[in-house]
C-alpha positions as CSV (number, residue, x, y, z in Angstrom):
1,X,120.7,151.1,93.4
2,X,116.8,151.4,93.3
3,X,114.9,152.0,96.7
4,X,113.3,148.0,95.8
5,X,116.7,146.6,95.7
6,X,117.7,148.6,99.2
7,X,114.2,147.7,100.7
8,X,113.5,144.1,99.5
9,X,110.8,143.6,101.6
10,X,108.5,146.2,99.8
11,X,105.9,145.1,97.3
12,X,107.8,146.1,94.4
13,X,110.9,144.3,95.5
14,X,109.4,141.7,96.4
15,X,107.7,140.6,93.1
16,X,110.9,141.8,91.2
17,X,112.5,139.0,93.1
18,X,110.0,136.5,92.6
19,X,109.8,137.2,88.6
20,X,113.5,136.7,88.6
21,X,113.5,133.3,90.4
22,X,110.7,132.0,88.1
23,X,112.6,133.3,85.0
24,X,115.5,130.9,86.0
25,X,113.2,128.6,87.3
26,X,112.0,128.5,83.4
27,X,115.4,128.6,81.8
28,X,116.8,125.8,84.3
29,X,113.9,123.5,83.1
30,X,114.3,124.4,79.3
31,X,118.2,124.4,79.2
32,X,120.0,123.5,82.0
33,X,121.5,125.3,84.8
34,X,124.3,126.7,81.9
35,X,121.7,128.8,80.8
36,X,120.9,130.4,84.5
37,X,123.0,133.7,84.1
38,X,122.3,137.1,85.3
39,X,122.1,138.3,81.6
40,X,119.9,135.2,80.6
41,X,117.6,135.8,83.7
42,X,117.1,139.6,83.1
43,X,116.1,138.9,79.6
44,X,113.8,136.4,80.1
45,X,112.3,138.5,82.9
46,X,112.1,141.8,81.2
47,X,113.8,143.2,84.0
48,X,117.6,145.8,83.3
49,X,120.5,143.4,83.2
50,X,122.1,145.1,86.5
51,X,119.1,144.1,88.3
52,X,119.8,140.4,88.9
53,X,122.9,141.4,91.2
54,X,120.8,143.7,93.6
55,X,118.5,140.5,94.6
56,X,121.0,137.9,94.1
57,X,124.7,137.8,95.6
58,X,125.4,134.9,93.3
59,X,124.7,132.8,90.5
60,X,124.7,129.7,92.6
61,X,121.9,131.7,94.9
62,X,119.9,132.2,92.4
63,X,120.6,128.2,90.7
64,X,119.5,127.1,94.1
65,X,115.9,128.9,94.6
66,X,115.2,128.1,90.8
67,X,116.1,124.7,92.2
68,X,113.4,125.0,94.8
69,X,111.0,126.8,92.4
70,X,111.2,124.0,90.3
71,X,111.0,121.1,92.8
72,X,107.8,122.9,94.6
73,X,106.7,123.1,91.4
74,X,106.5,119.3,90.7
75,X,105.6,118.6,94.1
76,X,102.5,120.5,93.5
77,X,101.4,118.5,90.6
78,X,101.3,115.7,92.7
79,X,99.9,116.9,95.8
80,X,96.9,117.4,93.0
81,X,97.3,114.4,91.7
82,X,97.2,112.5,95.4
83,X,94.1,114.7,96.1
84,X,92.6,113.4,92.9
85,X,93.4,109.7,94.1
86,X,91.5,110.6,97.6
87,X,88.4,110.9,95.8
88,X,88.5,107.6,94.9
89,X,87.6,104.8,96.5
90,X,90.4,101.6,96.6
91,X,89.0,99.3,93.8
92,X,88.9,102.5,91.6
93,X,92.2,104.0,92.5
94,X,94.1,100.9,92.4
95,X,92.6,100.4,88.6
96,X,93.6,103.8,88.3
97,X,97.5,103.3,90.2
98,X,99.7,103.0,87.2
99,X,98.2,106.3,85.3
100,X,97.9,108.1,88.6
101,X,101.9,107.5,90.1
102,X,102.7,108.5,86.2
103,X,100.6,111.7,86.2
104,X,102.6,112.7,89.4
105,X,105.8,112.4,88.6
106,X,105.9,113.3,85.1
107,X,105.3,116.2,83.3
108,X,102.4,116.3,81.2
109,X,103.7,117.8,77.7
110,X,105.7,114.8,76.3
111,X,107.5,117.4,74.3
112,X,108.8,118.8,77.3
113,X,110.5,115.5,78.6
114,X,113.7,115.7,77.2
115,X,114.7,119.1,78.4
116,X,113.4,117.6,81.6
117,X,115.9,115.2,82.0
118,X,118.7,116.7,79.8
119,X,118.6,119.5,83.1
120,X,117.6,117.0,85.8
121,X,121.7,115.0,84.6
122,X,123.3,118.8,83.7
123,X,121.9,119.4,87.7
124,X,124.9,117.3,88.7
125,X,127.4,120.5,87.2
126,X,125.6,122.6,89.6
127,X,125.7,121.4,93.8
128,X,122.8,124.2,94.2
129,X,120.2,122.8,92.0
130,X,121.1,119.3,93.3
131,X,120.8,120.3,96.6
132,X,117.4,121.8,96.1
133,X,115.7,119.1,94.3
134,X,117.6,116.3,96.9
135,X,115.7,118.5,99.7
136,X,112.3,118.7,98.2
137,X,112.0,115.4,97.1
138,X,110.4,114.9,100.2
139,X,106.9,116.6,99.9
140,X,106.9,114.8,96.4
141,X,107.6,111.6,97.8
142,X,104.4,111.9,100.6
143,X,102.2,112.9,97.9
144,X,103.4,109.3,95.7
145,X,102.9,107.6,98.7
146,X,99.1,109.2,99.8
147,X,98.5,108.1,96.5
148,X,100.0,104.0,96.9
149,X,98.0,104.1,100.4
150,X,94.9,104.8,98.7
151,X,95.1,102.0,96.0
152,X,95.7,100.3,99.0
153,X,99.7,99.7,98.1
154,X,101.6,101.2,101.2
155,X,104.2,98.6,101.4
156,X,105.4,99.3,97.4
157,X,108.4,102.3,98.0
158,X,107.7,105.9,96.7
159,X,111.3,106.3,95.8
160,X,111.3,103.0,93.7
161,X,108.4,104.5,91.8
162,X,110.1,107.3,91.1
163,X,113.3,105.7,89.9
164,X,111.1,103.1,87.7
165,X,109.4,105.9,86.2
166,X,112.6,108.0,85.6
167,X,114.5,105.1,84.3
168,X,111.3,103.8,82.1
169,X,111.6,107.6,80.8
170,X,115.2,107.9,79.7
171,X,115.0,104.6,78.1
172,X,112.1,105.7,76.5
173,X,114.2,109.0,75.0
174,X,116.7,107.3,73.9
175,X,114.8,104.7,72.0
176,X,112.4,106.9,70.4
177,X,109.3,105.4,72.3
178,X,106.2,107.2,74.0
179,X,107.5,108.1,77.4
180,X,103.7,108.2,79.2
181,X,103.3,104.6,77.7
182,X,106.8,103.4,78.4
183,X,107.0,104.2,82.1
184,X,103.2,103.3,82.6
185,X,104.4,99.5,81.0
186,X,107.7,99.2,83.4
187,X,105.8,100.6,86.2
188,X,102.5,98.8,86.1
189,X,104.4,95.0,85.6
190,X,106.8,96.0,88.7
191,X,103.4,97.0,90.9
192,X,101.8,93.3,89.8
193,X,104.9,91.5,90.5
194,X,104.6,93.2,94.2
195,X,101.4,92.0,94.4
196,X,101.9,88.9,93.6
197,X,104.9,88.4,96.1
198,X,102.7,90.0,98.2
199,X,100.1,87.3,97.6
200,X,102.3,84.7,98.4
201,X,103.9,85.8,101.6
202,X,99.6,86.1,102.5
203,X,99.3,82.4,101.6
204,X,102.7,81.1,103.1
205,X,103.5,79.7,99.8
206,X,107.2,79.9,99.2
């Protein structure tokens, strides 16, 4: 065994590790969590084939910080995205809504989309990578909801704009229609149809 693997906590070790976790990170994204394996992680990271088991004391270990990787990941492209919103003031950013919530919580290469998806269902085979992305849904929830507040919908759920936009998607796959434009459609009519409800509970009109 190598003095990183006794000593994780040294600089070597340490970034050993963290290629490792983004290798599986990038092979749970592409291909599902069948394809996180110690010899497919060591590959994609360059790294000897025994090295895998001297960070990790399981496959499932290393499934569930991929999961995290990943998950942090998207949270961060829409903790930018949210920032992006707070430069805008509410007339703008509500103009702006539909594109912005989409921007968030999708990824940006349309190409990319079906893996996306085809690993978010294979996740269920795999209670580590499920676990992971059920706990850091959080952060990207608060980051879909900074950026309702701002275009001045607070009351309209985070988590129903992330099931519209996931469901909007998959339908999109399977039908062979643009994804971005799809989910921006389903999403945009369900935000005006909260308005307007919301515009009649304002009014008292029944």
């Amino acid at each position: 065994m190598t003095e990183a693997a006794l000593n994780p906590k040294t600089p070597k070790a340490q970034a050993t590790r963290a290629s490792l976790v983004m290798a599986a990170a990038e092979l749970l994204r592409e291909e599902g969590p069948a394809a996180v394996t110690y010899r497919g992680v060591s590959k994609r990271a360059g790294a000897a084939s025994s090295s895998v088991g001297y960070y990790f004391d399981s496959v499932n270990q290393l499934l569930g910080e991929a999961g995290r990787f990943n998950i942090q990941l998207w949270s961060e492209r829409a903790e930018l995205v949210a920032a992006q919103a707070q430069e805008l003031d509410e007339g703008e950013c509500r103009e702006r809504a539909t594109m912005l919530l989409i921007a968030a919580c999708l990824p940006d290469d349309e190409a990319m989309l079906p893996a996306h998806y085809a690993q978010l269902i294979a996740a269920s085979d795999a209670p580590a990578v499920t676990d992971a992305y059920q706990t850091g849904h959080g952060e990207l929830h608060d980051a879909v909801a900074a950026i309702l507040k701002r275009a001045g919908l607070a009351g309209f759920p985070p988590s129903l704009v992330s099931m519209l936009v996931d469901g909007a998607a998959v339908a999109a796959l399977s039908e062979g229609r643009n994804v971005h434009e799809t989910a921006e459609a389903v999403l945009g009519q369900a935000i005006d149809l909260y308005e307007r409800s919301q515009a009649r509970v304002g009014c008292g009109c029944s």
